[in-house]
SELO-448353 format. One record per residue (C-alpha): residue number from 1; x, y, z. Coordinates in Angstrom, 3 decimals. Example, Ala and Ser with C-alpha at 12.3 -4.5 7.8 and 13.67 -1.06 7.14 Angstrom:
(1, (12.300, -4.500, 7.800)) (2, (13.670, -1.060, 7.140)) 
This chain:
(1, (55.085, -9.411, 18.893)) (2, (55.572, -10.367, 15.208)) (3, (52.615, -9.914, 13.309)) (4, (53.201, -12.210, 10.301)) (5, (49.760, -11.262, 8.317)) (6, (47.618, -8.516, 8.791)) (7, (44.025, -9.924, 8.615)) (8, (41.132, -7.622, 7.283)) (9, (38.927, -6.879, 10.313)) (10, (35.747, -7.407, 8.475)) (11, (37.292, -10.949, 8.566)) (12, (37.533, -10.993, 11.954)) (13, (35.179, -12.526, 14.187)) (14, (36.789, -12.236, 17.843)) (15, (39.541, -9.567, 18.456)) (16, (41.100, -9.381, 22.262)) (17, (43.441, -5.706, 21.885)) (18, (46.224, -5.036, 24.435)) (19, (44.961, -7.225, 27.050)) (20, (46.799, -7.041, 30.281)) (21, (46.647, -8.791, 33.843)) (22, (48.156, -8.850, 37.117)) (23, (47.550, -10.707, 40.347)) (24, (48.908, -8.572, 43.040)) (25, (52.913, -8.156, 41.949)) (26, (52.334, -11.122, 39.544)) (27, (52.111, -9.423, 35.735)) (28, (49.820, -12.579, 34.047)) (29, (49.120, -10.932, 30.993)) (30, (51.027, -7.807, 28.817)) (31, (49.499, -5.983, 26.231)) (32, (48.271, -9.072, 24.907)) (33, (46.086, -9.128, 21.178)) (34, (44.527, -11.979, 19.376)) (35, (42.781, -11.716, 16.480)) (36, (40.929, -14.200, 15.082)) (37, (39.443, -14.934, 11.992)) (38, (35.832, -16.365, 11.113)) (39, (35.425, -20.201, 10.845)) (40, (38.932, -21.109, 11.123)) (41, (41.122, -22.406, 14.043)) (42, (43.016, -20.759, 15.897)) (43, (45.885, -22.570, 17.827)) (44, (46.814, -21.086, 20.746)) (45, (50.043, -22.315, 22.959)) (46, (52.755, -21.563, 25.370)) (47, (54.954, -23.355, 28.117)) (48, (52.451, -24.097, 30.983)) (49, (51.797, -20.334, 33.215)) (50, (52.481, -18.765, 29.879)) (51, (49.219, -16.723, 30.127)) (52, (46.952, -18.515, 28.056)) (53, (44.294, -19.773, 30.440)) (54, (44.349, -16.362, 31.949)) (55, (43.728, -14.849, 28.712)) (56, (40.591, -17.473, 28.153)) (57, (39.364, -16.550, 31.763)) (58, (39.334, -13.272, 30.392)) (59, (37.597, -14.265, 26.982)) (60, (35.036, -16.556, 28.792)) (61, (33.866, -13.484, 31.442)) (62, (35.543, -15.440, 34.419)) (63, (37.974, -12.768, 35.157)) (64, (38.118, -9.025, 34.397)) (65, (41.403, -7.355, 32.446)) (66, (43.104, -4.686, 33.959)) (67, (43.449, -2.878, 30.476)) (68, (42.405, -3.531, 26.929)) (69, (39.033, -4.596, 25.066)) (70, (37.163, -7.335, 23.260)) (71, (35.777, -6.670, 20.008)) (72, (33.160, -9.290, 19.132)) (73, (31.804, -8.908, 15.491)) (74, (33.308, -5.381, 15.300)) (75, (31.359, -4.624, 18.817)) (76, (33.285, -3.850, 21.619)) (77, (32.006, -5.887, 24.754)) (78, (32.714, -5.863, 28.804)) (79, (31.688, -9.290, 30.063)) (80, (31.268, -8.935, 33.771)) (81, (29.994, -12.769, 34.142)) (82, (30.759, -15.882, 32.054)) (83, (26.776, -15.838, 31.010)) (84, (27.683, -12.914, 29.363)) (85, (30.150, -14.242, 27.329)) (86, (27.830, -17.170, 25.969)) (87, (25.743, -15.008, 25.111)) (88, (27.778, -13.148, 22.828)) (89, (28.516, -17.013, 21.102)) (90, (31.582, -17.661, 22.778)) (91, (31.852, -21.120, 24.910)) (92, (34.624, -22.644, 26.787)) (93, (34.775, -26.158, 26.849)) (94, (37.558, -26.890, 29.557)) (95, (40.031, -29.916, 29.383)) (96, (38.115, -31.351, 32.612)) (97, (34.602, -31.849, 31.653)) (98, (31.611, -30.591, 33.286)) (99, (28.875, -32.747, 31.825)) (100, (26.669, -34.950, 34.514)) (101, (27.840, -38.589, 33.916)) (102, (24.637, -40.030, 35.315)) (103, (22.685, -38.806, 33.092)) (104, (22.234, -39.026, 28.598)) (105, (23.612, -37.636, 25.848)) (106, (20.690, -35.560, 25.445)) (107, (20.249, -34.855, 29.217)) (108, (23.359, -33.179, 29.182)) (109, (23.055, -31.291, 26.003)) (110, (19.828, -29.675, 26.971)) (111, (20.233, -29.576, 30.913)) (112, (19.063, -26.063, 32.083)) (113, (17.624, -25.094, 28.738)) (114, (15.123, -28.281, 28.205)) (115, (12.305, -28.371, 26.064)) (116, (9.072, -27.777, 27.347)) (117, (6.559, -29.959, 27.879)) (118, (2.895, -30.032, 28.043)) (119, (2.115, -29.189, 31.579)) (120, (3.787, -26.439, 33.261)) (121, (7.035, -26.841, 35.278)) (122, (7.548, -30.172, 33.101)) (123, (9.907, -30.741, 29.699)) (124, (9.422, -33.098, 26.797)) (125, (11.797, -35.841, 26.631)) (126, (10.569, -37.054, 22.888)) (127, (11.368, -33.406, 21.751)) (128, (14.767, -33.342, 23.684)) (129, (15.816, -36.787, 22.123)) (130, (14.827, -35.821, 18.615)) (131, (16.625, -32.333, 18.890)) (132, (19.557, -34.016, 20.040)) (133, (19.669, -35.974, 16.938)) (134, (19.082, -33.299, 14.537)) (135, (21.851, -31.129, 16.181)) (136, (24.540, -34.273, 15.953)) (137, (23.360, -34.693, 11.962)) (138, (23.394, -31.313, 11.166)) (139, (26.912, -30.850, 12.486)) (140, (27.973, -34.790, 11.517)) (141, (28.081, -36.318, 14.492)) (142, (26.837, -39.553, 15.628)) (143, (25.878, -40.119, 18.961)) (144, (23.042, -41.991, 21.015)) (145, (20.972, -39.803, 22.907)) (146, (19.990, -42.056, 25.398)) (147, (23.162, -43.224, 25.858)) (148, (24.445, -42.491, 29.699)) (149, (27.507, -40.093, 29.732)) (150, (29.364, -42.448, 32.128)) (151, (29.470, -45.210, 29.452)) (152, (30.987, -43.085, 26.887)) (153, (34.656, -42.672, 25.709)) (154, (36.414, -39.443, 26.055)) (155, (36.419, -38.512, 22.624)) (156, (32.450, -39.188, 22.768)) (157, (32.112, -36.773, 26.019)) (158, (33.983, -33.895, 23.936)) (159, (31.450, -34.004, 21.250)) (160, (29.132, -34.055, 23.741)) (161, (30.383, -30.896, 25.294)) (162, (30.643, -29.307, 21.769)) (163, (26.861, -30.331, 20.822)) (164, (26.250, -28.704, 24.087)) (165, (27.669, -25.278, 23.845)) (166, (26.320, -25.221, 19.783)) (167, (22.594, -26.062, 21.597)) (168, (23.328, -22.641, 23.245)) (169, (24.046, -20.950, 19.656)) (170, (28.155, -20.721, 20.134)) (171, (29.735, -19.820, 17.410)) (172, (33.161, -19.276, 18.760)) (173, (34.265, -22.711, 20.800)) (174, (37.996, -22.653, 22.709)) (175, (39.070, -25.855, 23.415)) (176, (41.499, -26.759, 26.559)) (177, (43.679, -30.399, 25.668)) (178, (40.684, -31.537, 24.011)) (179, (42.982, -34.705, 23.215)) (180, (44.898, -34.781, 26.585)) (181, (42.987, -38.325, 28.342)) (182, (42.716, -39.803, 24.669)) (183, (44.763, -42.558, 22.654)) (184, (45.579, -42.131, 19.093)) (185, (42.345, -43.300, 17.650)) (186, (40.192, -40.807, 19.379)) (187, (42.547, -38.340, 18.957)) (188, (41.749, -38.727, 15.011)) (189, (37.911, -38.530, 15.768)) (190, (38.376, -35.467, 17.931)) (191, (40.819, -34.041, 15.240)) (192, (37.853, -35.125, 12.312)) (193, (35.530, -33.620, 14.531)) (194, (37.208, -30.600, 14.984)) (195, (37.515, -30.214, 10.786)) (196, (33.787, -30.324, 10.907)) (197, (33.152, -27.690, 13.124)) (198, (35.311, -25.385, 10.793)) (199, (33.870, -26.382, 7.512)) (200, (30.482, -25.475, 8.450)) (201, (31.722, -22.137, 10.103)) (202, (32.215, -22.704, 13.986)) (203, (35.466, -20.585, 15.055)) (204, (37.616, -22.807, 17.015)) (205, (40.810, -21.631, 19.528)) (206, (42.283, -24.898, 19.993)) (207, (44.782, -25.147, 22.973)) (208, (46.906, -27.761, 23.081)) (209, (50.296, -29.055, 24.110)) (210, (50.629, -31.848, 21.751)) (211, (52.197, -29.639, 18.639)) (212, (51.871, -32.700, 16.094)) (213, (48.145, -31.879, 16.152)) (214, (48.263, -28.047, 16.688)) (215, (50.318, -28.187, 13.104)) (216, (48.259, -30.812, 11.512)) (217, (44.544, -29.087, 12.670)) (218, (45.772, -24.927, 12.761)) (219, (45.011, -22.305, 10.447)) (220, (46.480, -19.355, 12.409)) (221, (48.512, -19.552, 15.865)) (222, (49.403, -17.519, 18.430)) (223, (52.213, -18.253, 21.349)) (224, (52.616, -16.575, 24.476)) (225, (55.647, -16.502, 26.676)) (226, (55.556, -15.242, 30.069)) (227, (52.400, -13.101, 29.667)) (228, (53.360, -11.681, 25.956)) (229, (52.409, -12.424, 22.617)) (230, (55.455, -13.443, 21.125)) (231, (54.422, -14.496, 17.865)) (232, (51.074, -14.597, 15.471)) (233, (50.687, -15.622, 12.128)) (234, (49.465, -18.896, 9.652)) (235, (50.432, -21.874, 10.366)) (236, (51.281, -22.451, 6.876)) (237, (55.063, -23.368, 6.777)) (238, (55.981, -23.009, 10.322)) (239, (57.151, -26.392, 11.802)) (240, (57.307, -27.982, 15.448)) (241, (60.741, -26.404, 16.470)) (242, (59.980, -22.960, 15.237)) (243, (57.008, -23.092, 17.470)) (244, (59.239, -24.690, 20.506)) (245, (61.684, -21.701, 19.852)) (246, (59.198, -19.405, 20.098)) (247, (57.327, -20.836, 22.901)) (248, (60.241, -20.957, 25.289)) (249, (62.465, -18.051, 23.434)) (250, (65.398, -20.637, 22.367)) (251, (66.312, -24.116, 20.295)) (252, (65.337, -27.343, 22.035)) (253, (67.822, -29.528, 19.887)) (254, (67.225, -32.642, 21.837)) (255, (63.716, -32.795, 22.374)) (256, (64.233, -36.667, 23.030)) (257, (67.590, -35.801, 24.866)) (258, (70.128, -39.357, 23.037)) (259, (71.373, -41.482, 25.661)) (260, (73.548, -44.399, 25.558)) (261, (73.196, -47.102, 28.418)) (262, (74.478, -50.338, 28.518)) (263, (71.461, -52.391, 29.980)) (264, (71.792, -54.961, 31.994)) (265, (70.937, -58.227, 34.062)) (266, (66.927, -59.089, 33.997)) (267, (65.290, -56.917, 36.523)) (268, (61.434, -58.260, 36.099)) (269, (60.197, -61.174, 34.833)) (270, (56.508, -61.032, 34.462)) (271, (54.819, -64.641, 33.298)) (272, (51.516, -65.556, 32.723)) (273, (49.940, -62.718, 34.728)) (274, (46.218, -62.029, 34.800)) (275, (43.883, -60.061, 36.615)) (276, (40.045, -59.180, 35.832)) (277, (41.395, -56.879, 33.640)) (278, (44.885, -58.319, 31.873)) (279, (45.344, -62.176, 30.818)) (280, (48.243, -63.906, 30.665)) (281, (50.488, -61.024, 30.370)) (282, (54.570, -61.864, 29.874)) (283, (57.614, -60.229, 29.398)) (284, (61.570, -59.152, 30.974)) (285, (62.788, -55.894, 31.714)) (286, (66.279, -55.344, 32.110)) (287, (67.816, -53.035, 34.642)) (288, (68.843, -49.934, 32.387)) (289, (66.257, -50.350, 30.003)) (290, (63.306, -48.265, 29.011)) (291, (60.296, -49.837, 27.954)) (292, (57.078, -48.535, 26.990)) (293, (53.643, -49.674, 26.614)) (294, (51.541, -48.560, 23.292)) (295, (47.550, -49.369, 22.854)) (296, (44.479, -48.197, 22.561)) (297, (42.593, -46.626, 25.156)) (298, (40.535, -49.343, 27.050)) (299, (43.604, -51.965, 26.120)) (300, (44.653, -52.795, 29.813)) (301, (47.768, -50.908, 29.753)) (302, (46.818, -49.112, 33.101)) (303, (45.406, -52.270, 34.338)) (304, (48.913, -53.666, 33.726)) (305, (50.913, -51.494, 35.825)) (306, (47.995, -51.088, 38.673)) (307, (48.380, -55.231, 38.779)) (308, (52.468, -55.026, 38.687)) (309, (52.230, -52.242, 41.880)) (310, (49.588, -54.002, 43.837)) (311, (46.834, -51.835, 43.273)) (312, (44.690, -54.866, 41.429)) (313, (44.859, -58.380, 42.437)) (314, (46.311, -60.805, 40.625)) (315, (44.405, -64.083, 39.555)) (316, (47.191, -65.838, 39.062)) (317, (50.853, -65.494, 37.291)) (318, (53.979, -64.585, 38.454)) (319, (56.225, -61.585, 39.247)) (320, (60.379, -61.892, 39.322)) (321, (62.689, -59.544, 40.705)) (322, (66.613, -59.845, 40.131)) (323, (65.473, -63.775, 39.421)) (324, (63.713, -64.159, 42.635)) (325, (59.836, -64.477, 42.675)) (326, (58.296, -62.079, 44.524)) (327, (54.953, -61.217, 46.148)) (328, (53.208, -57.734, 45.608)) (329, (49.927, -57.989, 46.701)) (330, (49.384, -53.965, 48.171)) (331, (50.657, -50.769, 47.403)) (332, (52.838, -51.102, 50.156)) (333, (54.539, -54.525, 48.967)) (334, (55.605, -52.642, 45.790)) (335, (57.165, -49.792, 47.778)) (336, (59.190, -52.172, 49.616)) (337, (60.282, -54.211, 46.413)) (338, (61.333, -50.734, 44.819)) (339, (58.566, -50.036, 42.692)) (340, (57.418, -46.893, 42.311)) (341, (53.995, -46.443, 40.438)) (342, (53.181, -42.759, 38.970)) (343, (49.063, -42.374, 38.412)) (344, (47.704, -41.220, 34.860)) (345, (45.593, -38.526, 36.886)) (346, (47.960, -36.649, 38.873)) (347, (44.692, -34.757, 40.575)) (348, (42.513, -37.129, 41.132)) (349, (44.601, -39.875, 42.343)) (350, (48.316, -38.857, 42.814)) (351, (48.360, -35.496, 44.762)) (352, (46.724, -33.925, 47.622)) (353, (46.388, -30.991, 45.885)) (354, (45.316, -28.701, 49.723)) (355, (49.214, -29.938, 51.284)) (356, (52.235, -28.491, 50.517)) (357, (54.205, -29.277, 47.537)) (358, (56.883, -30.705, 49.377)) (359, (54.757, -33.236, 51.775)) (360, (53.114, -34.702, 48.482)) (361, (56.932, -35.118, 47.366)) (362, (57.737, -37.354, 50.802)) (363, (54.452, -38.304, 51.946)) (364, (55.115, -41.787, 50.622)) (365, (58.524, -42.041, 51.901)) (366, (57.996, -41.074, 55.361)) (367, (59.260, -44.522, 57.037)) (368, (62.217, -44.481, 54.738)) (369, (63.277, -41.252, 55.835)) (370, (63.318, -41.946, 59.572)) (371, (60.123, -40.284, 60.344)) (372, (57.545, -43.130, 60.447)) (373, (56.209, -41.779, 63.716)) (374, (57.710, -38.197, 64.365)) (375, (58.201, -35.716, 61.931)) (376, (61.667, -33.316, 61.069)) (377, (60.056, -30.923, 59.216)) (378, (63.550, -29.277, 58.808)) (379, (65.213, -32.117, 57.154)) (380, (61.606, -32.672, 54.878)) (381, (62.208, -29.312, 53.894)) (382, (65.820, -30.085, 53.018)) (383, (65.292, -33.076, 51.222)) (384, (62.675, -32.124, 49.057)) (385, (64.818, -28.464, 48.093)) (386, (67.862, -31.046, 47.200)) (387, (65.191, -33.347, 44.985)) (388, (63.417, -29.795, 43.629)) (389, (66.884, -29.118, 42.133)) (390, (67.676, -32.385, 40.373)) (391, (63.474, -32.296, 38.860)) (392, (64.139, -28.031, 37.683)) (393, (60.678, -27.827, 39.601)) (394, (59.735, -24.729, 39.838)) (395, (57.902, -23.367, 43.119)) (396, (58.326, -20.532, 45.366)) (397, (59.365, -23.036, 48.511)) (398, (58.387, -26.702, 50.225)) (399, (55.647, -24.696, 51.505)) (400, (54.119, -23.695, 48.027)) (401, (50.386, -24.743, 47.690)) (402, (50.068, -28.049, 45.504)) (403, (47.174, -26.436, 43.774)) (404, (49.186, -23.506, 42.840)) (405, (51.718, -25.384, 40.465)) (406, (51.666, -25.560, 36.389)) (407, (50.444, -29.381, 35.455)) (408, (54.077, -30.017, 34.634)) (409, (55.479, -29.153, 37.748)) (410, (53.002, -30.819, 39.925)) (411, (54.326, -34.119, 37.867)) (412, (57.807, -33.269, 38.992)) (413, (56.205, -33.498, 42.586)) (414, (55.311, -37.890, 41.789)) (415, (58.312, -38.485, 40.220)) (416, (60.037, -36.619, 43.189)) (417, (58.781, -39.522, 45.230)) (418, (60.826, -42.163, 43.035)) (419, (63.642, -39.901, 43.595)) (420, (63.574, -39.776, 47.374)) (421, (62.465, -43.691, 47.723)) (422, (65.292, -44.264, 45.666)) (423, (62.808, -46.693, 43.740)) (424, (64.779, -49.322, 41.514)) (425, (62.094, -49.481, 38.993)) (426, (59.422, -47.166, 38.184)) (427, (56.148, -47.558, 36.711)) (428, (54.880, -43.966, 34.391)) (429, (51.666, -44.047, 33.180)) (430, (50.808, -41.320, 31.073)) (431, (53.841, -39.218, 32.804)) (432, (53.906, -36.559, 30.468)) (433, (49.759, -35.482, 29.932)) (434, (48.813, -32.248, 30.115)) (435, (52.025, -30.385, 30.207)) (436, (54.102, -28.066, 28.619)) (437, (57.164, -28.738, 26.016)) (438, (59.755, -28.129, 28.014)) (439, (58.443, -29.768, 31.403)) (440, (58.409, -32.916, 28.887)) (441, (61.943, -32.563, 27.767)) (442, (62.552, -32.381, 31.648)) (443, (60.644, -35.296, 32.049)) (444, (62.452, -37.044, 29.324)) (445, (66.084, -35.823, 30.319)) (446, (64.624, -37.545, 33.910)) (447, (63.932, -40.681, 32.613)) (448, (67.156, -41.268, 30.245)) (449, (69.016, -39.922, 33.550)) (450, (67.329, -43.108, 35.417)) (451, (68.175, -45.462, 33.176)) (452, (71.622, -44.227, 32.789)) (453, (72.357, -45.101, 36.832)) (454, (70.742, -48.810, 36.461)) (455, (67.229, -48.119, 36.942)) (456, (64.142, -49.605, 34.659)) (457, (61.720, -47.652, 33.901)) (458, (58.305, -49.047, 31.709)) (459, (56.482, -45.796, 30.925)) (460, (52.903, -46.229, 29.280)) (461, (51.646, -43.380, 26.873)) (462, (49.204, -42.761, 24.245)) (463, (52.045, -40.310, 22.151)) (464, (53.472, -43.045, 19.956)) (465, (56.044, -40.247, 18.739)) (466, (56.792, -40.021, 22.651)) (467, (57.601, -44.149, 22.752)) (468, (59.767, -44.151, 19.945)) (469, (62.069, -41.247, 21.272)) (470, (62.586, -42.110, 24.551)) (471, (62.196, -47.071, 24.862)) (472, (64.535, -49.395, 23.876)) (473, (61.225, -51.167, 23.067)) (474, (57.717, -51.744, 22.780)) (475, (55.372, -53.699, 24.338)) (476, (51.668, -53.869, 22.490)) (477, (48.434, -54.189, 24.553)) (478, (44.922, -54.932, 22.915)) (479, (41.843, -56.055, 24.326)) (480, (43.554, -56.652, 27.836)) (481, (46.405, -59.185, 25.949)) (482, (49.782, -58.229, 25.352)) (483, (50.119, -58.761, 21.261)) (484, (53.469, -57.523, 20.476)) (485, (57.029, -57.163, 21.999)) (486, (59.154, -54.916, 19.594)) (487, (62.203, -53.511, 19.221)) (488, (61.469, -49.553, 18.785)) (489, (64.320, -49.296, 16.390)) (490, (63.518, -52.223, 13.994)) (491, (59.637, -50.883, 13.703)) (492, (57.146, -48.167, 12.916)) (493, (54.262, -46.382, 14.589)) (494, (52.183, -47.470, 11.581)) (495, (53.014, -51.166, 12.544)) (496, (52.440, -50.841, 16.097)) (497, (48.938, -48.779, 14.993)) (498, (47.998, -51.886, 13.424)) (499, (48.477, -54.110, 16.196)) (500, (46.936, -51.970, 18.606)) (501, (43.956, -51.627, 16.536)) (502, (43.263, -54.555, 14.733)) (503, (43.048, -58.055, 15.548)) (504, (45.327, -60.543, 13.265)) (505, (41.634, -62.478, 12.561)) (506, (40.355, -59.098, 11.062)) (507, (42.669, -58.497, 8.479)) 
């Protein structure tokens, strides 16, 4: 480990010394330390199974390390139970939420530590509201307290989640892809909010594989690689591809890999296509061609591609293939047209996270592999080993547990699917949240791969820098319209910012 700054431990506010962890003949965790200083944040990263949410299962009392110690405050501490941990000020807030959606702002924030009321057994909602509103303006936030968690946006529910764990007197917040389900405007406010929290003293580990904002929000970093501590230091002059070198021990040169493809013939023609959620959406994409779609969260761009693949119904408008006019009403339509579709929320709605790895890989595919009503588990085996290869997915075997698998490699199991449908065009949305740096290169490699043997590919993502590395162009959604159909090289993220954001009336 290279220690690039040796920090005064009366500074220190959280120190985790030669922390080690194995699961059976797995070695999670080697002689691990993190030190970390008082009021400042504290980025921690690594390629996805690096160690890093084993070492905050550690930090948060969820799991127990083999060897080493925690030094809180110059005290060294054994948390047996995660209630321990929060006591000592140290809360987890985890990249998948845990607040209550049917109920408020200040509901949540207080739940299991309410106010009391008058009567026994009861609580006082007045005081509740009105200490919800003195903890947001102490710490500069502004939020509704009556407001119902299910109505909020996702940068709203993190600040949420913060004014909860700081109503429980944490003073030490880590922070799992606080940014991961948010577009580029709420990634500012979480970024803003984050700032905040350090100014007025709140200790923040930030984890995080989006490295534009670990460089822009760090003080101090720390990077594991396959259970070690590779490198710690400031953040202070060290730039995106030091940290990719050190995160996966070599140069990533190409981290959008340069392709040249000579696009072709119109493959879709979409005109005048509206749903309850998109209105007269139009535009051509060519076979060959990569085009992605930028916007705001809450701009339709999901709605657009869950209308294209049949998973919305279409009001009216029309869809072209190859200059014929074609009908997808169902999932199933799309499939047979060669679409393949890729979910934003690979856990919620692409996998079935309790089956194998490889029969989430053909389960859509069955019928097109000559097993639409009897199974060759043999040759399903086969197949997806020959389509593991092609994605580098990493797994112990077709039988490996879904569940089991880093974030980036249960992606590689969707866009297996596209792979063994031999889809013609394929629909991404959000196809890189949520994993590591070099599962995206991967990814990206994938995709320029794709469009090199014909295919089209329209990949929507809220990482502008990701757009402009990998399209030929851009299309612009905005309040369910499409606003803007750009040429990636002949514009700027600023510009396309501005069209997302603002409507032409406005300014």
């Amino acid at each position: 480990m290279a220690l690039c700054r040796l920090v005064e431990s009366s500074h220190l506010t959280l120190e985790m010394q030669g922390i080690s962890k194995s699961f059976g003949p797995i070695r999670a965790l080697e002689d691990v330390t993190l030190r970390v200083q008082k009021g400042t944040v504290h980025a921690l990263v690594g390629e996805n199974g690096a160690g890093k949410s084993t070492l905050m299962k550690i930090l948060s009392g969820v799991l127990q390390p083999d060897a080493g110690t925690i030094v809180r405050e110059g005290k060294p501490c054994a948390w047996k139970h995660p209630s321990d941990s929060l006591a000592a000020g140290v809360a987890m807030i985890y990249q998948e939420l845990s607040l209550a959606p049917d109920l408020t702002t200040a509901e949540n924030v207080w739940l299991g530590i309410e106010p009391r009321g008058a009567l026994p057994g009861t609580y006082s909602k007045t005081r509740m509201l009105a200490d919800t509103r003195a903890l947001a303006a102490r710490h500069g936030f502004d939020v509704d307290p009556n407001q119902k968690v299910e109505n909020l946006p996702a940068s709203t529910c993190q600040i949420v989640e913060v004014l909860k764990a700081l109503a429980r007197n944490a003073e030490i917040l880590v922070m799992d892809e606080p940014t991961s389900s948010c577009g580029e405007h709420e990634v500012a406010v979480l970024l803003e909010m984050v700032r905040k929290l350090s100014r007025a003293g709140t200790t923040i580990i930030y984890i995080s594989h989006r490295l534009e904002e670990v460089v822009e929000i760090a003080d101090d970093i720390t990077v594991l690689r396959d259970g070690r501590a590779v490198h710690t230091g400031p953040m202070n002059g060290l730039a995106i591809p030091d940290i990719v070198k050190h995160m996966v021990g070599r140069d990533l040169d190409d981290y959008f890999p340069k392709r040249e493809v000579e696009v072709g013939s119109t493959a879709l023609s979409v005109s005048e296509l509206s749903s309850q959620s998109v209105e007269n959406i139009s535009f051509d994409l060519r076979w060959g061609e990569i085009v992605g779609v930028a916007g705001l969260v809450g701009a339709g761009r999901t709605d657009l591609a869950r209308v294209l693949c049949g998973l919305d119904p279409a009001i009216r408008g029309s869809v072209e293939l190859d200059g014929k006019r074609v009908k997808i009403a169902t999932p199933a339509d799309a499939l047979s047209h060669g679409f393949m579709y890729i979910t934003e929320d690979r856990k919620r709605t692409g996998l079935c996270l309790e089956l194998p790895a490889a029969w989430n890989m053909t389960l859509p595919c069955l019928a097109e592999l000559g097993m639409k009503h009897i199974l060759h588990l043999s040759r399903e085996n086969e197949i997806a080993e020959e389509t593991a290869k092609k994605l580098s997915l990493k797994w112990s075997g077709p039988g490996a547990p879904t569940s089991a698998l880093s974030g980036g490699n249960q992606q590689k199991l969707l866009l297996g699917r596209a792979l063994i449908a031999q889809s013609r065009l394929w629909v991404l949305d959000e196809p890189t949240r949520g994993i590591d740096i070099a599962a995206k290169v991967d990814i990206y490699e994938l995709i320029g791969r794709m469009a090199a043997e014909g295919k089209a590919v329209l990949i929507i993502s809220s990482e502008l820098s990701e757009l402009f590395g990998i399209t030929d162009r851009i299309l612009v959604m905005r309040r369910g319209r499409l606003v803007a159909d750009l040429v990636t090289s002949e514009t700027t993220q600023e510009a396309v910012m501005q069209l997302a954001a603002v409507d032409k009336g406005s300014v």
